[in-house]
N, C-alpha and C positions, 0 to 999 in steps of 0.2 A: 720818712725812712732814710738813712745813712748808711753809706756801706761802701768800705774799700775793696779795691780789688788790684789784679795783675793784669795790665794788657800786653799786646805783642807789638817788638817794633823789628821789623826784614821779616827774616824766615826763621819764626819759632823761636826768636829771643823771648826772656820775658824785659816789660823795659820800662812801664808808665807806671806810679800811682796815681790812681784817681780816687777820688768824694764824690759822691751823689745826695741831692736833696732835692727832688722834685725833677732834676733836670742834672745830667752827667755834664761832667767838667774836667778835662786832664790838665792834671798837674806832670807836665812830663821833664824827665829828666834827660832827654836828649837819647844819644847813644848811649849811656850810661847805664846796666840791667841794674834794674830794681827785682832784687832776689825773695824780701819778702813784707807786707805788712801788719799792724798789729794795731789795735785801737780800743783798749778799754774803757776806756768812756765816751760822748761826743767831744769833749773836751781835750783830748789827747790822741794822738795818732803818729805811730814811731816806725818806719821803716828801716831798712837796710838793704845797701846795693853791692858789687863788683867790688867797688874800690876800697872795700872797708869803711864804708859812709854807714852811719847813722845820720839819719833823718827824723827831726823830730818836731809838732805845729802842735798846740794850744787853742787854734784855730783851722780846722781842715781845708774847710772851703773859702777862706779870704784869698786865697791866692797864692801864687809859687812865693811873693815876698813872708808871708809868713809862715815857711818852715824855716828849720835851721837845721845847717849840714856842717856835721863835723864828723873827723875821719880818725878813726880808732888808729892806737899805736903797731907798733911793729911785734909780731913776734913769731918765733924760732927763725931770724934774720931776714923776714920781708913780711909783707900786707896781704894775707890769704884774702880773699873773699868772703862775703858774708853770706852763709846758703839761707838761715830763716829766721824766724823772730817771733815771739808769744809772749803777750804782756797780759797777766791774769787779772794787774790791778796797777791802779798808777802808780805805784810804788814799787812795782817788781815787772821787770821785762829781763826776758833772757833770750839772746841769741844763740846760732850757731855758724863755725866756720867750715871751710872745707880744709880744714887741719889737723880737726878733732879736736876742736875749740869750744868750752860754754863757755860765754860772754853775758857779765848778769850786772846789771842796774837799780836800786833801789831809787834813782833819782835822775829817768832819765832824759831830762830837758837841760841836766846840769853839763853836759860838755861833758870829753874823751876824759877828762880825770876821773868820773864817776863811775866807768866801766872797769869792769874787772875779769881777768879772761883765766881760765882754768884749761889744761891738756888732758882732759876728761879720756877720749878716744885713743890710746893709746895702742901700738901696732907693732911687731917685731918686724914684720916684712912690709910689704905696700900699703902707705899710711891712707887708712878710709876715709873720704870725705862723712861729714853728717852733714845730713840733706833736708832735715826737718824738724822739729819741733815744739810742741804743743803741752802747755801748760793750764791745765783746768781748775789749779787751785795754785795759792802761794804756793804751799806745802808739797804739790804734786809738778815734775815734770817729763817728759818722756820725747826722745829724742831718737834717730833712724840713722842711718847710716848706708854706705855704699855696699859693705861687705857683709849684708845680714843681719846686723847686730840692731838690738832695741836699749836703748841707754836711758835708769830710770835715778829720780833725785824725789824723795820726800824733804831736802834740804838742799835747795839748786843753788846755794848761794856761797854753800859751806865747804866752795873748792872742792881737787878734783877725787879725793879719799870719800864722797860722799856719794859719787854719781856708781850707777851697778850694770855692767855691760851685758847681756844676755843675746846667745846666738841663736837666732828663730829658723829651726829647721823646715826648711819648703819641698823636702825630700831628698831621699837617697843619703841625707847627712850635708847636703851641699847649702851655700847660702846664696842670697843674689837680694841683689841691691835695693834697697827698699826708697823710694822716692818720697815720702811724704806720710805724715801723720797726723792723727786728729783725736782726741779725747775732749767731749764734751761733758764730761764727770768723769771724777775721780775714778768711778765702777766701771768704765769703757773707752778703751782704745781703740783704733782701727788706724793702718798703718794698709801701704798698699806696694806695692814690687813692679819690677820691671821683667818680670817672667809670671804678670796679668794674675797677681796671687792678691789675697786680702788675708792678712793678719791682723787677726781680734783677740782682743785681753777683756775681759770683767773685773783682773786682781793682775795691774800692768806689774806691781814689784814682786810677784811670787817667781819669777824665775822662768825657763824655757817652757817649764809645765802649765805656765799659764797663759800660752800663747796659741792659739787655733791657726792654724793654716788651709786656705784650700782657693783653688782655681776658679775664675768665675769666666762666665761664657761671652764668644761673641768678641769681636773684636779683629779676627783673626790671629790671636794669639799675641796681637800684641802690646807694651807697656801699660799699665795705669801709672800715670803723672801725677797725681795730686788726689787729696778724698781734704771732703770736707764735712761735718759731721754736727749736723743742727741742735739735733738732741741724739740720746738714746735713742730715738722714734722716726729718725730721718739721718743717711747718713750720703753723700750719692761722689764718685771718685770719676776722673776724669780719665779719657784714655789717648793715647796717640793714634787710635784709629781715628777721633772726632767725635768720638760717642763716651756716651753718660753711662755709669754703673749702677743704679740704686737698689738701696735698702731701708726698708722701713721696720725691717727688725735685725739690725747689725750683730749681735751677737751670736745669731743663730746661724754663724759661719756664712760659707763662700755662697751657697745651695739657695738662701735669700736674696743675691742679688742679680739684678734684672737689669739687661743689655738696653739703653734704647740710643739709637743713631741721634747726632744733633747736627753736626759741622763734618764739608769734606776736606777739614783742615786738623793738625795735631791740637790737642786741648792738653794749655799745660797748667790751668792753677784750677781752681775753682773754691768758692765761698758762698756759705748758707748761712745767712745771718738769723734764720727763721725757719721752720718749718712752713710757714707761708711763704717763703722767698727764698 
């Protein structure tokens, strides 16, 4: 079994990646946050950090000497950060900045020439960060934002006339910040807020109409950080209380998932590589 993840480094950074095989090993990157990772094969495993680093190893578990970091270029006049990252296939990874940046790769072990960055998120007033990410097929990707918004691409590569921004109402008309997203098929999104909401798609490109909202319990009302989402059949989101949210039927709205405590600490990533794990 193999599986990356996000650790913590101080108080509630996120900041290590690590590989496991038998037995956990950090590859840390110092003070340095490691914002997201991504690994479609054993063979392949491509992060992104703070500085505008792409992170990218051939070999996971040999050791820090075999990644390679290299730091994407400049744009709208300096180096946003990197919020996330989803590679469906070794031949396609796409990032996101906190600029309203897609950043897409067809080749990405080739060095910062290979990347190619699009102003997807575009804002008249206070420019939203995207915060996450998740690409379930070449063809499909879906991406979240600060200010509400669900950002979808059936051609993620095809710049920024391609990507369709849709504002997911969580009531009253208002929007709030969506932290994190997951689609494990084409046919299911789930996307999670910072006002403890879960937002579900079955049909992520049909528009506002195809987006379910509602509130899930427990927590004392506060943020879900991150949802990771194994299949259609297992999906479970993380919260700043230190408690877990699961669902084993995701679509059937907020009303299917179930509170359970884990840590008296904030829980900020989380990954299900398995519905056994």
């Amino acid at each position: 079994m193999r599986c990356s993840w996000l650790g913590c480094h101080g108080s509630g950074s996120r900041g290590d990646a690590r590989v496991v095989n038998r037995s956990w090993s950090s590859r840390c990157r110092g003070l340095i946050v490691v914002t997201g990772v991504s690994c479609p094969s054993v063979s392949l495993c491509v992060a992104v950090d703070g500085l505008r680093d792409v992170l990218t190893s051939t070999d996971p578990e040999a050791g820090e000497d075999r990644w390679r970091v290299v730091q994407l270029g400049r744009v709208h006049g300096f180096r946003p950060s990197l919020s996330g990252i989803s590679c469906p296939s070794v031949s396609l990874c796409v990032a996101v900045d906190v600029t309203g940046d897609v950043l897409t790769s067809s080749n990405p072990t080739g060095g910062a020439a290979s990347w190619t960055a699009a102003y997807v998120d575009r804002a008249r007033r206070a420019q939203p960060t995207l915060d996450g990410v998740s690409c379930p097929s070449v063809s499909l990707c879906v991406a979240v934002d600060s200010a509400g918004n669900v950002l979808t691409s059936t051609d993620p590569t095809g710049g920024s006339g391609r990507w369709m921004r849709t504002r997911v109402d969580v009531g009253h008309g208002l929007g709030v910040e969506l932290e994190g997203v997951s689609c494990p098929t084409v046919s299911l999104c789930v996307a999670v807020s910072g006002g403890r909401q879960v937002i579900v798609s079955t049909d992520p490109t049909a528009g506002a109409t195809g987006w379910l909202t509602g509130s899930v319990s427990g927590g004392d009302g506060l943020p879900l950080n991150a949802v990771s989402c194994a299949s259609s059949a297992l999906c479970i989101a993380a919260g700043q209380d230190g408690g877990l949210v699961i669902s084993t039927d995701p679509a059937a709205g907020a009303r299917s998932w179930v509170p359970r405590p884990l840590s008296p600490l904030p829980l900020v990533a989380v990954s299900c590589a398995s519905s056994g794990w």
